[in-house]
C-alpha positions, 0 to 999 in steps of 0.5 A: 314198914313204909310210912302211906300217907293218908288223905282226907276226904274234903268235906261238904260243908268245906266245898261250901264254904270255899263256893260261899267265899267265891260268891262273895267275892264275885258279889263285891264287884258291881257292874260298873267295876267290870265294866271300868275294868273292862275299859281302862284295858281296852285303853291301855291296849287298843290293838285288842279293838283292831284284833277283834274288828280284824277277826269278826270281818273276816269271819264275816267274809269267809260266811260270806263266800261259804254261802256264794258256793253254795249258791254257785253250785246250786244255781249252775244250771240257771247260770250256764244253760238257760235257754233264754240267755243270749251267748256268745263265743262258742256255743258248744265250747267245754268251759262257760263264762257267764257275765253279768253287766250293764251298758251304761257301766264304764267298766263294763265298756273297758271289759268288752275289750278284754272279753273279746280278746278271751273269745279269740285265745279261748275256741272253747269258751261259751260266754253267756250274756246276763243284761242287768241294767242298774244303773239307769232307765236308759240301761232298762231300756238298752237291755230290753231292746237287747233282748229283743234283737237275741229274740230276732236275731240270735246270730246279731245279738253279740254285733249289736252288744258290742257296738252297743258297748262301744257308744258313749252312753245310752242315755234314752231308747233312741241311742239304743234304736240308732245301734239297732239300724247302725248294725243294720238290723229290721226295727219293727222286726226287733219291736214286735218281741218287745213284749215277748215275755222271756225278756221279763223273765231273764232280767228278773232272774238275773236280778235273782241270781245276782242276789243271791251270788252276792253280787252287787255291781258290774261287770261280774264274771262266773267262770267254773266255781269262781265269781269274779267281781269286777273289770278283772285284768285278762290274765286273772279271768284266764288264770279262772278259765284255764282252772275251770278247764281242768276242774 
């Protein structure tokens, strides 16, 4: 006959002497043990440190980049039809590029270049201009006479930006005004829509968009469901206009 072997079932009074035994060796370890502990092997191991700094950052930035989709996809429409936006390029083109800059910003002065290049290799591409003056008065008020000239005269707006870009600095309204008649345009026509309430609007709904895309200086471009943060080099912000164009 085969031998069976016969277990015994494990007590209850066993099961609390060994959880009993467990505790009171979890009791002979005082806070300041662990914490010794914890600390002589974060000295033996620094690396642990840089791991998990690494880890949390880049945690952190991929939250980052969920909630700017997020808010890219939700906000297209206020991006690219918005129709107090002045735009540039072609205005019925299939592929938007949306940019955000300030005309005071050297690199958005270097940018114009490589915009205007893109214009010129993209017929399709429609360009719609965010005015976001941040970085002085003089921009605040480049950008409300910029306005104004899209009010006055849509078909002027990109001569004026350009020429506006290409001035050293804007350092008061007059270096604004002094574009104004430089690219021919009627002053008073341009200072009656000054106080035209759609200029109020875009710059604070620009304001609006820039928060909540993440986007804290310029230039800064928004082409299909990409968000371009910087003066890219022309062929990266065409690698983003030929994806947005198969997209």
């Amino acid at each position: 006959m085969k031998a069976v072997k016969l277990f015994r079932p494990i007590s209850l009074a066993t099961l609390i002497m060994a959880s009993t035994s467990t505790a009171l060796v979890a009791e002979e370890f005082e806070k300041s043990d662990i914490e010794q502990i914890v600390h002589q092997y974060i000295i033996d191991n620094p690396e642990v440190v840089a791991e998990a700094i690494y880890k949390l950052q880049n945690q952190a930035k991929e939250e980052q980049a969920r909630q700017e989709a997020l808010s890219l996809k939700q906000m297209t429409a206020q991006l690219t039809n918005n129709p107090i936006d002045p735009v540039g390029g072609n205005p019925n083109g299939s592929v938007t590029i949306v940019e955000f800059f300030d005309y005071n910003c050297g690199y958005c002065k270097r940018a114009n270049g490589t915009l205007q290049q893109l214009i010129a290799d993209n017929p399709d591409l429609k360009v719609v201009y965010k005015e976001w003056p941040i970085l002085s008065e003089g921009s605040a008020k480049a950008s409300n006479i910029a306005l104004a000239v899209n009010l006055a005269y849509p078909d002027k707006y990109q001569a004026f930006h350009r020429a506006l870009l290409e001035s050293r600095s804007v350092r008061t309204e007059n270096d604004a005004w002094a574009v104004v008649e430089r690219v021919g345009l009627d002053r008073a026509k341009v200072e009656k829509e000054l106080s035209n309430g759609d200029i109020a609007k875009h710059l604070q709904e620009t304001k609006y968009l820039a928060q909540q895309l993440g986007i804290t200086g310029t230039p800064a471009f928004v082409v299909g469901g990409q968000i371009l943060k910087g003066a890219y080099p022309q062929e990266d912000i065409q690698r983003a206009i030929d994806a947005a164009k198969e997209s």
